[in-house]
DRENMIPA-92061 format. One record per residue (C-alpha): residue number from 1; x, y, z. Coordinates in nm, 2 decimals, padded with zeros to 4 digits. Layout:
% DRENMIPA-92061
(NUM; (X; Y; Z))
...
This chain:
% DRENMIPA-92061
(1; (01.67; 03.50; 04.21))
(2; (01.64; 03.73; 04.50))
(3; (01.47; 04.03; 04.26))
(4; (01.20; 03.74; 04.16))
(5; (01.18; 03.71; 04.53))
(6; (01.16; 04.11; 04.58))
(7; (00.89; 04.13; 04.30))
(8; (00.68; 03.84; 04.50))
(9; (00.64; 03.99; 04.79))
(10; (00.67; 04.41; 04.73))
(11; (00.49; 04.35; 04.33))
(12; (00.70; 04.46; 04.03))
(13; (00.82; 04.81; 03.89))
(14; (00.65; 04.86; 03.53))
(15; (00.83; 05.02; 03.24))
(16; (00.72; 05.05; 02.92))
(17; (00.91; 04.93; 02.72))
(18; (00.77; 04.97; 02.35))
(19; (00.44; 05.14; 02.23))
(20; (00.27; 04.87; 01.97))
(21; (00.00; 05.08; 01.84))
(22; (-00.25; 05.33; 01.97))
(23; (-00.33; 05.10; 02.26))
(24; (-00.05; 04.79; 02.32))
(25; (00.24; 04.81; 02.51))
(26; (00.51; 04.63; 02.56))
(27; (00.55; 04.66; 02.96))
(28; (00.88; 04.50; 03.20))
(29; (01.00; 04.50; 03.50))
(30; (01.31; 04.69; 03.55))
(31; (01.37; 04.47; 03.89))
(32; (01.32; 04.09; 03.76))
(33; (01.31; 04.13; 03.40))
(34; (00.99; 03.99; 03.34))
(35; (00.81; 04.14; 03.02))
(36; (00.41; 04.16; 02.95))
(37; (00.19; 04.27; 02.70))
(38; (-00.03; 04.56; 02.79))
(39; (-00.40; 04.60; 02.56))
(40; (-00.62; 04.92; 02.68))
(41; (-00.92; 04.75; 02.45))
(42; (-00.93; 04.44; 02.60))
(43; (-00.83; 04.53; 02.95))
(44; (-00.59; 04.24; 02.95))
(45; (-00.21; 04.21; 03.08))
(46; (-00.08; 03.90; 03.00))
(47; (00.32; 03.73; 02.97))
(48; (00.52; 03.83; 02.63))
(49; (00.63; 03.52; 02.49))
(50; (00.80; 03.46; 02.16))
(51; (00.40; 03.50; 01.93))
(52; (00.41; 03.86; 02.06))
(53; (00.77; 03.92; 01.95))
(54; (00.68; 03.75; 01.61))
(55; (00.36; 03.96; 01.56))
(56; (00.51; 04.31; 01.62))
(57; (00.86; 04.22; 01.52))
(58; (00.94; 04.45; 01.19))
(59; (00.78; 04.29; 00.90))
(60; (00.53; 04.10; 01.19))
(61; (00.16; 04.08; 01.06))
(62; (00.06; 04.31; 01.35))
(63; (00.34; 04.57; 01.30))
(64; (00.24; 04.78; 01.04))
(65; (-00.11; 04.74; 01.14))
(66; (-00.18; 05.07; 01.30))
(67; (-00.19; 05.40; 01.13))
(68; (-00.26; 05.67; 01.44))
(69; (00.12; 05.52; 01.61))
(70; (00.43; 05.41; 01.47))
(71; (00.47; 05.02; 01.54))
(72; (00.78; 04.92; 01.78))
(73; (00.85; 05.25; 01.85))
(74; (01.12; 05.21; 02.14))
(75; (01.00; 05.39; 02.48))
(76; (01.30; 05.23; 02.68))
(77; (01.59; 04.97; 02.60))
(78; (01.79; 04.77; 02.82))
C-alpha cells in the first residue's frame, strides 16, 4: 500500500521486463508491481492484463509472430 502511495506522488520506476518483438515490451514497476505494455509503433503504454499474457504467452498467436527478435525473451524476472 505505501509503495502505490510512493509511486502516486514521486511516479514509478520502469523495468523492462520482457522484449515481445522488435518494438513491445513488457515494462513494471520494480516499486508497486504494476506491469504495462510498451508499443514504439503505436506510441501507446497501456495496463498488462491477462489478453496480453495470452497473446505472447508461448504458443500465443502474437508470440511467434516476429522474425527480427525472439518472442518472450526474458530481460528481468522477479
Amino acid at each position: 500500500m505505501l509503495e502505490r502511495l510512493i509511486c502516486a506522488v514521486f511516479g514509478h520506476r520502469y523495468v523492462v521486463e520482457r522484449v515481445l518483438n522488435h518494438g513491445a515490451r513488457k515494462v513494471g514497476c520494480t516499486r508497486c508491481g504494476k506491469h504495462w505494455a510498451m508499443h514504439d509503433g503505436t506510441r501507446s503504454f497501456v495496463p498488462w492484463d491477462g489478453e496480453f499474457e495470452a497473446m505472447y504467452a508461448p504458443g500465443g498467436i502474437l508470440a511467434e509472430a516476429s522474425g527480427d527478435a525472439p518472442p518472450n525473451a526474458k530481460v528481468r524476472t522477479k
